[in-house]
C-alpha positions in Angstrom: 3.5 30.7 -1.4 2.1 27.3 -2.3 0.1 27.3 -5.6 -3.0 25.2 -5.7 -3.6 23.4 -9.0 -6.6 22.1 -11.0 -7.7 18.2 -11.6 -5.9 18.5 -14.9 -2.5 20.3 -14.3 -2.2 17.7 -11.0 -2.2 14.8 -13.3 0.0 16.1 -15.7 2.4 16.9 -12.9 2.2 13.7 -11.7 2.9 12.1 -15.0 -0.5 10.1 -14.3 -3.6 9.2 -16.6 -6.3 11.0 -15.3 -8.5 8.0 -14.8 -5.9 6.7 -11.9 -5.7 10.0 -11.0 -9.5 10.2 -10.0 -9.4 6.7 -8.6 -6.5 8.2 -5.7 -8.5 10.9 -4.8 -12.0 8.9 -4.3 -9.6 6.6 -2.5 -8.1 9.7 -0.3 -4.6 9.0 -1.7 -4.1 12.4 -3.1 -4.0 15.4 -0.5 -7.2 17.8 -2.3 -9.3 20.2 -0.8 -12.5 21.7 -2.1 -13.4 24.8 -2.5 -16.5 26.7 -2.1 -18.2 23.0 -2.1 -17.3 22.4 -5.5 -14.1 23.1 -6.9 -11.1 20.4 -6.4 -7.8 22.1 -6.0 -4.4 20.4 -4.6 -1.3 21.6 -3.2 2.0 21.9 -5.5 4.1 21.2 -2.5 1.9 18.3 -1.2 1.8 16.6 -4.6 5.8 17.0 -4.7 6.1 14.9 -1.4 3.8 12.6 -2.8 5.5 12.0 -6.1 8.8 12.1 -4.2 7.4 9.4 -1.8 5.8 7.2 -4.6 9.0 7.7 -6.9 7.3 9.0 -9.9 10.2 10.8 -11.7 9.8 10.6 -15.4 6.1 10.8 -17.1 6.1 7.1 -18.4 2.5 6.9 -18.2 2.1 3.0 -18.8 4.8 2.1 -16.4 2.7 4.8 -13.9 -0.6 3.3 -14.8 0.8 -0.5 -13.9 2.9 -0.3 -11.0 0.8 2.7 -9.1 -1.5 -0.1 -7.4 1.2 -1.9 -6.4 3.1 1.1 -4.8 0.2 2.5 -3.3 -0.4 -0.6 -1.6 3.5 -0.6 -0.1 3.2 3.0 0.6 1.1 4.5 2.9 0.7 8.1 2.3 -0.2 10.7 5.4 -1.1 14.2 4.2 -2.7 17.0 6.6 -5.0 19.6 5.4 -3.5 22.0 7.9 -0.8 22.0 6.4 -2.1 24.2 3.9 -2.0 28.2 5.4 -4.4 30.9 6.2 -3.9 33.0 3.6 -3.6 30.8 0.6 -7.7 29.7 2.1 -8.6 33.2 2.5 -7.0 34.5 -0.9 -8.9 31.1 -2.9 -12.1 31.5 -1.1 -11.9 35.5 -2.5 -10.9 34.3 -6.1 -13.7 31.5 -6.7 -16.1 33.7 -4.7 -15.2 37.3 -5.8 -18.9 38.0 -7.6 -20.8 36.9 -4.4 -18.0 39.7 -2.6 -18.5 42.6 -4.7 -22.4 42.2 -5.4 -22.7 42.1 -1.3 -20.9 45.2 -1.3 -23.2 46.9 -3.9 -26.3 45.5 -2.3 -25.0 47.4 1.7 -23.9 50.4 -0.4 -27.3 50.5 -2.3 -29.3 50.1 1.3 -27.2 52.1 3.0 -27.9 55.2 0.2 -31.3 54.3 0.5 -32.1 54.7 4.2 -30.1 57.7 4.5 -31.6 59.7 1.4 
């Protein structure tokens, strides 16, 4: 199973300040999907191709910070969202929305005791 990671473990995984971080994903570089409208999360697996295609290998953040324009402007990078399965949306939808689950639940059990007492 693919593990989604935050804004902050992403950078460090890519080796990258999180300044140039921010600018790849406002410039669609870095595969990321949201979650409940709010919440940034990106795929292990997709940011492994992408380090793999960009040739990060060793967290030398100056050297990163420097020659990242320059690659990304050699390099064009494809990413699909599909790529990312079913169950991994369902199971992080659940986890970021769990409250909004459970106090629906309460709310039709409470309705539900109340129209039949």
């Amino acid at each position: 199973m693919d593990k989604l990671l935050t804004f902050s473990e992403s950078a460090a995984f890519l080796g990258i300040d999180d300044d140039v971080f921010q600018n790849l994903i406002e410039e669609n570089k870095i595969p990321h999907y949201k979650i409940a409208g709010k919440f940034i999360r990106f795929s292990q697996q997709e940011l492994k191709k992408y380090k793999d295609t960009i040739g990060i290998n060793k967290p030398d953040r100056e050297s990163n910070r420097r020659d990242l324009a320059e690659i990304e402007k050699i390099r064009e990078i494809e990413y699909k969202r599909e790529n990312l399965s079913t169950a991994i949306k369902i199971s992080e939808f659940i986890k970021f929305n769990d409250f909004y689950i459970i106090s629906l639940l309460i709310i039709i059990a409470l309705i539900f005791y109340i129209v039949k007492f």
